[in-house]
C-alpha positions in Angstrom: 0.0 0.0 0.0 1.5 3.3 -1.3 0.3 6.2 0.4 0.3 9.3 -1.9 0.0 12.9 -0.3 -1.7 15.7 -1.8 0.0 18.4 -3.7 -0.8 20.6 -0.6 1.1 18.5 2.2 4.1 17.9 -0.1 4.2 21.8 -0.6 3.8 22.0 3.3 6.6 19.8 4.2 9.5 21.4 1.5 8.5 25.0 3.1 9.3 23.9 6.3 12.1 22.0 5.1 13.7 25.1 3.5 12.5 27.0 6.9 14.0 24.6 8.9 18.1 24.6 6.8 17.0 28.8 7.7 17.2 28.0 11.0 20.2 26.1 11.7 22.0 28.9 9.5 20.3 31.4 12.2 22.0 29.1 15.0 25.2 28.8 13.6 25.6 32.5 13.1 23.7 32.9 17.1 26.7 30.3 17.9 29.7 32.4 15.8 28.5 35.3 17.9 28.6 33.6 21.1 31.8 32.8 20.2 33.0 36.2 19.7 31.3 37.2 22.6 33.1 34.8 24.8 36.2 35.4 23.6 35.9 39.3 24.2 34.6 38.6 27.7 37.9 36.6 28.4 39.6 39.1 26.9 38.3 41.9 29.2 38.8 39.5 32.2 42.5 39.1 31.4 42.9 43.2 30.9 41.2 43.7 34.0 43.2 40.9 36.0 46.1 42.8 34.8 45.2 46.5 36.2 44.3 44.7 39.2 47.7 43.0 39.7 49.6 46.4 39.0 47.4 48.4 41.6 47.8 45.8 43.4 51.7 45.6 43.0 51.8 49.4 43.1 49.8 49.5 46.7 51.9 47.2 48.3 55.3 48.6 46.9 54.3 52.1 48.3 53.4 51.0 51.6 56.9 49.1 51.9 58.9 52.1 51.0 56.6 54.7 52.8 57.4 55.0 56.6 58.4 51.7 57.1 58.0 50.3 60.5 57.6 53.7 62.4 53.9 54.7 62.8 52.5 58.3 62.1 50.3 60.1 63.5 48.4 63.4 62.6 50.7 66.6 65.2 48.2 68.0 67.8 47.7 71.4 67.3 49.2 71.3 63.5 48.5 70.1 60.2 51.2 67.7 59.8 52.4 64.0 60.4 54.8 62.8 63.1 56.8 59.9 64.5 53.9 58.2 67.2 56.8 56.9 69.0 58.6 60.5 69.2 55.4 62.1 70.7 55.0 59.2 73.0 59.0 59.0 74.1 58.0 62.7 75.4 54.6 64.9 74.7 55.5 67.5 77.1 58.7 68.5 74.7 56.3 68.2 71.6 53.9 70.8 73.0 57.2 73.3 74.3 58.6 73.3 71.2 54.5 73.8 69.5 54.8 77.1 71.4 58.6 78.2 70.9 58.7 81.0 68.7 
């Protein structure tokens, strides 16, 4: 038994044949832009792992070299930075000297 279709069903199924080789062109073009966009997005992760490295670098190569192991603090009275220890070792000369002329 040999089943014929109709002119209308053959029509019908070659449409959505021809729709259907649209679509996977559709998704292979979706899928070469995924690509792209996944190998910008590692690209920006790389740059900004790098900034973050130097800053990071940077941050800890100033605080090495800055004071050192002597603490600051802000001078009483002034608008200026000054050995904690020094004030400690003797406030009472820090605040003669504040009002030597």
């Amino acid at each position: 038994m040999s089943t014929t279709h109709p002119p209308q069903v053959e029509a019908q199924s070659n449409s959505q044949l021809t729709m259907s080789s649209r679509g996977s062109h559709k998704s292979s073009k979706l899928l070469d832009l995924q690509e792209d966009e996944k190998e910008q997005l590692k690209e920006v992760v790389k740059n900004v792992a790098i900034v973050a490295g130097i800053g990071l670098g940077a941050y800890l190569l100033g605080s090495w070299f800055s004071s050192g192991p002597r603490k600051t603090m802000k001078a009483p009275g002034r608008d200026i930075r000054i050995f904690r220890d020094d004030f400690e070792a003797d406030p009472s000369k820090y605040f003669r000297d504040l009002r030597k002329p």
